[in-house]
N, C-alpha and C positions, 0 to 999 in steps of 0.2 A: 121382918128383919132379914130374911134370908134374901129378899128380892133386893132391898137395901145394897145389903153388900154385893148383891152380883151388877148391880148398875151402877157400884163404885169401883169394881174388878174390871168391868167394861169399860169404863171413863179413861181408868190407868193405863189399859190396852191402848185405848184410841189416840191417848195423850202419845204414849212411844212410838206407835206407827206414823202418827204423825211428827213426831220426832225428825223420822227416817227422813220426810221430806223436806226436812229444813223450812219451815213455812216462812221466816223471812227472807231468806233468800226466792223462795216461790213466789211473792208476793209482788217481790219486784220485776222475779220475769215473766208473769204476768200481766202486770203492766204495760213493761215494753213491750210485749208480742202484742196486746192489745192497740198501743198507740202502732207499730206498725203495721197490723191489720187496717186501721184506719186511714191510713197512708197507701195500702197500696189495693184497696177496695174501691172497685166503679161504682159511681151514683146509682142507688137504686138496692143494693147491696144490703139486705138483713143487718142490722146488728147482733141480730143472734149468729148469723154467721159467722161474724168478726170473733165475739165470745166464745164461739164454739172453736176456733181455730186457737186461741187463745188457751181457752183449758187448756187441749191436749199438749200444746209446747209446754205449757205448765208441768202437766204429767211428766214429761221425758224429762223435765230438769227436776221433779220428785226422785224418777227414777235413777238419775245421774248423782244425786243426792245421798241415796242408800247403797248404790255401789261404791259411792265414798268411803260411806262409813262401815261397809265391809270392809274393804282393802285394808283402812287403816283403825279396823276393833283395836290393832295391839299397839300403835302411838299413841292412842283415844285415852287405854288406862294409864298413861303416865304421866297427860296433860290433867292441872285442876280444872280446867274448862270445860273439859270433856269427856270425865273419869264417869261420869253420872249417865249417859246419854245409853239409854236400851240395849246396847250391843257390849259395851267392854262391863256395863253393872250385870249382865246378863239377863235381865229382862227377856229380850228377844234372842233367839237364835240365830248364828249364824244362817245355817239351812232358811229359816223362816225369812230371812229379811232377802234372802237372794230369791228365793219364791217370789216373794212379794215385789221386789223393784226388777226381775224377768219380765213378772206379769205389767207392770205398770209401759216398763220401755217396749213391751209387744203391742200393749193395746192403742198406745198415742203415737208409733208409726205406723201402725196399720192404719187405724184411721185417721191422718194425715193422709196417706198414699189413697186410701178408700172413699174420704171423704173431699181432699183435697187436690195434691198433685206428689208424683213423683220426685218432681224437684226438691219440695220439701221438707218429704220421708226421707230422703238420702239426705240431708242438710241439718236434722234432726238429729237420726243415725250416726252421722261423722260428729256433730256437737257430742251429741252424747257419749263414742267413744273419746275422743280427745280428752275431755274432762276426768271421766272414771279412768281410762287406762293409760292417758299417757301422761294429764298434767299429776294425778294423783299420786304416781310411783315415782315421778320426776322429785316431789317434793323431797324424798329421802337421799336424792341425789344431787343436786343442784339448787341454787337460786336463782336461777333461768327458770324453774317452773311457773316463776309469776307470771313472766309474761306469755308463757305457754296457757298458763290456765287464765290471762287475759283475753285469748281468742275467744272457745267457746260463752265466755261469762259473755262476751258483749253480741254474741249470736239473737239473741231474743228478739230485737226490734227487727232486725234481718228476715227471720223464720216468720212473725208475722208478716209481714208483707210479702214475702214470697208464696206465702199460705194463699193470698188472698188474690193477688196480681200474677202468680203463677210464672215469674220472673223477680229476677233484681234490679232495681233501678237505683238514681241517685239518691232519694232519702234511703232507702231502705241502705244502703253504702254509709250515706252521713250519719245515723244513728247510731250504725256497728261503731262508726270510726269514736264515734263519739264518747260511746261507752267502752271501748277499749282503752282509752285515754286515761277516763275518768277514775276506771277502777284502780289506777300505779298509788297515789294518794292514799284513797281508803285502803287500798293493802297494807301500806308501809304503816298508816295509824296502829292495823291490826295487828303486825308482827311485829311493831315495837311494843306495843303493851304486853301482849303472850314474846315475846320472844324466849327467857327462860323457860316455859312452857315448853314451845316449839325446840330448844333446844336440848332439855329433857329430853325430848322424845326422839330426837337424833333427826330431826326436820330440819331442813334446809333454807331456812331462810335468812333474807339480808339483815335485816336487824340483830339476828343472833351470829351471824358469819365475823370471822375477826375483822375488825375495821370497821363493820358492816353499821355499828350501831350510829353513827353520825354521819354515815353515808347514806340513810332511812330518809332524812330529813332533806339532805340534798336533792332527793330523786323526786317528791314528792313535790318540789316546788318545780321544777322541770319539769314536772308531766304537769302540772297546776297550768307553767307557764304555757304548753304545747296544747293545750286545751282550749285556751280561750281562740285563737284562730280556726282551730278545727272546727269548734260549735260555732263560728261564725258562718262557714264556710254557705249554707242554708238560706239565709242573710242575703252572701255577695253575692250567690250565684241565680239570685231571684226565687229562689225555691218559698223562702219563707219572707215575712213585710218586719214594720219596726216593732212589734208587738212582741214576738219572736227575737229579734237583734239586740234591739235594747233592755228587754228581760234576761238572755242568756250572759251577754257580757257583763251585767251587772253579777249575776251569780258568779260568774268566772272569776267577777274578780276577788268575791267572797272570797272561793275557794282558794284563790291563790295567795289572799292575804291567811290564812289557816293555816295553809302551810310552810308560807314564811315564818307565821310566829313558832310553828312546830320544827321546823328546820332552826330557827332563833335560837330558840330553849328546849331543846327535848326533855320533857316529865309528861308525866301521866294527863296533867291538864292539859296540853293542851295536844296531844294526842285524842284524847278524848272529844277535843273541841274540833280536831282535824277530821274526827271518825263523823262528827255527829253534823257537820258543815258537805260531808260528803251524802250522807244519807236523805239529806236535806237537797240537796243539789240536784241530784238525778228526778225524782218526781216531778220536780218543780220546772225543769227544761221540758220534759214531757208533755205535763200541763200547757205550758206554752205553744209547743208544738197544735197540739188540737186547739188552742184558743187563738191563735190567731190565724186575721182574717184572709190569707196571702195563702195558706196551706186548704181554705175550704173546707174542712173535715166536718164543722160545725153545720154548714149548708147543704154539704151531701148527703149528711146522715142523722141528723138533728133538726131541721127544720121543715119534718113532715109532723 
């Protein structure tokens, strides 16, 4: 019995630590660091290397993750989204979870810098500040923090490839561009659905700002619409073939129809249908990216 309860006292632990790291947001930049691994890896190049470059930007955006959710314990208990989350129910400590996300952001730039290159331990470093220290405390001050906290979000396909290529080149540029784009959309989804939430908590965001609530939905088709020539850009400039073209501008135009109808009618539907067209959208560009034949990914490192 007694073993019982301490491996379900362990499960609960493990389940809040990994709380700290927001595992769907981890997931995705995971992802991306991965595809841009692949992207900016010479033939002949380990896949475990690529992986292993991968983790560790994984890790720093755990660690970016839990300094989050330090900074903002006390907006946390006032939101229902987030009243429950390790740090404002007190599960975890304060002191404990800065231990714990210290250690995370020491050990995936070091090895970055140890395992990989200097360029993109510093590239890491500045992600990681930006995100915890500047878009996080911006959120109480402004609705500019979106697109501040746009930068680091779309950093991930960047830092892989600079991981691996030990420089920046054109994809590793059109991925960022890409995913800085994309995220204007599924934010607005996000903070129009929480915006009481958000505004509870004395957060700053557009959807809760005066006027802001029907201006959520304008922006959102704007950035829909600025998107689809960005993710072309791959396409026109020979980087990528039609496999790649013809897959992304169809999605693009998904997106951009989602957010016409969310801009059309803002309620919860199709907010939700805006959120989940978004989340749907990014992997599936990704995918694209390694599947087609114009990018090679599949013949440099797949076809031993």
């Amino acid at each position: 019995m007694n073993t019982a309860v301490q491996q379900a006292s362990f499960a609960h632990v493990l389940a809040d630590y990994l709380t700290l790291l927001k595992l769907r947001i981890a997931s995705f930049v995971g992802l991306a660091a991965f595809v841009g691994g692949l992207l900016g890896a010479d033939q002949g190049v380990s896949i475990l290397r690529i992986v292993e470059a991968s983790f560790w930007i994984t890790l720093s955006a755990g660690a970016a993750s839990a300094f989050n959710q330090i900074i903002e314990c006390d907006t946390d208990r006032l939101m229902d989204r987030t009243r429950n989350r390790p740090l404002p129910a007190g599960r975890i400590s304060l002191r404990e979870a800065f231990v714990f996300a210290a250690v995370l952001m020491l050990a995936s730039v070091a090895a970055i810098a140890l395992r990989f290159n200097l360029l993109t331990a510093s590239l890491v470093l500045a992600t990681l500040v930006a995100y915890a220290l500047v878009y996080t405390p911006l959120k109480r001050v402004s609705t500019f923090n979106t697109v501040v906290g746009a930068l680091p979000g779309a950093a991930p396909p960047l830092l892989g490839y600079a991981a691996l290529a030990g420089r920046v080149d054109a994809w590793g540029w059109a991925l960022f561009a890409i995913l800085f784009v994309w995220q204007f959309p599924h934010f607005m989804a996000i903070a129009w659905l929480y915006r009481h939430d958000y505004a509870r908590a004395g957060l700053r965001m557009l959807p809760g700002a005066a006027g802001g609530e029907r201006v959520a939905g304008k922006t959102a088709v704007m950035y829909g619409l600025v998107l689809l020539p960005v993710s072309m850009v791959p396409f026109v400039s020979g980087g990528a073939g039609i496999v790649y073209g013809a897959g992304v501008f169809a999605l693009g135009l998904c997106y951009c129809a989602a957010s016409m109808r969310f801009a059309w009618r803002q309620d919860r539907a199709t907010a939700r249908t805006l959120l989940l067209v978004s989340l749907v959208y990014l992997p599936l560009v990704l995918v694209l990216v390694v599947f087609d034949p114009a990018t090679a990914v599949l013949a440099t490192h797949f076809s031993r």
